[in-house]
N, C-alpha and C positions, 0 to 999 in steps of 0.2 A: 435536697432529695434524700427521703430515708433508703436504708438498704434494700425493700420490699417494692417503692415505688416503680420500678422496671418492669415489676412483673403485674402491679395491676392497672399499670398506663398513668400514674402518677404525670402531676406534670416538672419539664426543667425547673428552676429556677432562674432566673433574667441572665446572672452571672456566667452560667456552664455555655460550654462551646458545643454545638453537636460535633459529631464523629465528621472528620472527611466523606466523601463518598469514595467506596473502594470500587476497580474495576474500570477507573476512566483511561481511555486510549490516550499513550502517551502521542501520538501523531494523528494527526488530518491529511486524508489520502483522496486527492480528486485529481482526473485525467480527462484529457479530450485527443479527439482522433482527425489529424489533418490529414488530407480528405476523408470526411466522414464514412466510407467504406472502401472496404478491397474489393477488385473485380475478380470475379471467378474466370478459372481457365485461360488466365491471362498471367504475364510477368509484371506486377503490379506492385505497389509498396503502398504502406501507409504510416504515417508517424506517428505512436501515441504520446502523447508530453505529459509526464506526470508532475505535481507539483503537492509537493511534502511540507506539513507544517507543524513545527513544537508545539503541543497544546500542552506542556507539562511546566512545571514550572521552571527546571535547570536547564542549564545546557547540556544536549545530547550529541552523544558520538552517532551518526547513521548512517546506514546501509539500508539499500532498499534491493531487494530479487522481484522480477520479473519474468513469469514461467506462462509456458505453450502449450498447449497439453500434445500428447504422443499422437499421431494418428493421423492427424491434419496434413496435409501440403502447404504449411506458412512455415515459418523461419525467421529468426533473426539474423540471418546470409542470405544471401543470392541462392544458396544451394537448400534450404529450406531444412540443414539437416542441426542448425544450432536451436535450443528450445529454452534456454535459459541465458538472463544478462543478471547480474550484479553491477550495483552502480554505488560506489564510497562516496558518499555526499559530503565527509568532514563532520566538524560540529555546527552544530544548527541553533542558535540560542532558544532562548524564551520567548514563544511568540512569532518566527521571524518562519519562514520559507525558503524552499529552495526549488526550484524549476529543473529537468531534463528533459531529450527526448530518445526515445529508441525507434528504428526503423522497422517494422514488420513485412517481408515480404512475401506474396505470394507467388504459385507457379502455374504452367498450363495445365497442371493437374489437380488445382484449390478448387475445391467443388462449393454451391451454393451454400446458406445456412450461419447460425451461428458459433464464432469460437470464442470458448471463457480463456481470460487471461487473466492469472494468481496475480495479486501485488502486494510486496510483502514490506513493510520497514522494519528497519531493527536498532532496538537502540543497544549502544554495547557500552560494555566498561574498560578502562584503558588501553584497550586496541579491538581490532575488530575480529578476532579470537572468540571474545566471553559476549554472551549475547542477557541483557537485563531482562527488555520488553520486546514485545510486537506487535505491532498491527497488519490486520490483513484486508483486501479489498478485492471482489474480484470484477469483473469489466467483460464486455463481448461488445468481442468486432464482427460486425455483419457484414460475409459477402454476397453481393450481389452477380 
């Protein structure tokens, strides 16, 4: 490829490697919700299990946050007044997954409607201090 080839679409040669692609999620963020909703105006729970996977190629240090948003009547307590969990996952190889779950409860004051729930990973570097990467996700739970 001459030096000019770049700029008028010239083509590779068989040899050269294209570039990686930049900007791919180091983690796979999917969740499901046993039983599939909260009951409104009731003391009710629901469990969402999130299950995290290396799509990177090293091994990563992770953490994953879990946030509520303000305003609601749900809770990660009984008392619906915690809105945030962190879960230290360890390292997670190449490829490999790791499954949790967190409890979400509601109150006799959880009204109808949808609520967004942040999900966050994070990959870090030798402790969970320094943060590299992240992925984000976010989810809603419907009460009925």
């Amino acid at each position: 490829m001459s030096l000019f080839d770049w700029l008028t679409g010239g083509k590779q040669s068989d040899n050269e490697v294209p570039p990686t692609p930049r900007g791919r999620a180091p983690f796979k963020i999917a969740y499901e919700f046993s039983p599939l909703r909260l009951k409104a105006h009731k003391d009710s729970k629901v469990k969402i299990i999130i299950s995290i996977t290396n799509t990177s190629g090293a091994k990563q240090l992770t953490s994953v946050d879990l946030e509520l948003p303000k305003g609601n009547k749900t809770g990660l307590d009984v008392g619906s007044s915690q809105k945030h969990h962190e879960a230290r996952l360890g390292e997670i190889g190449a490829g490999e997954s790791k499954r949790f779950s967190v409890t979400i409860h509601g109150s006799p004051m959880t009204k109808k409607g949808e609520i967004p729930i942040k999900i966050t990973a994070y990959a870090h570097y030798l402790n969970y201090k320094k943060v590299l990467e992240q992925t984000s996700k976010s989810a809603k739970l419907r009460v009925i």
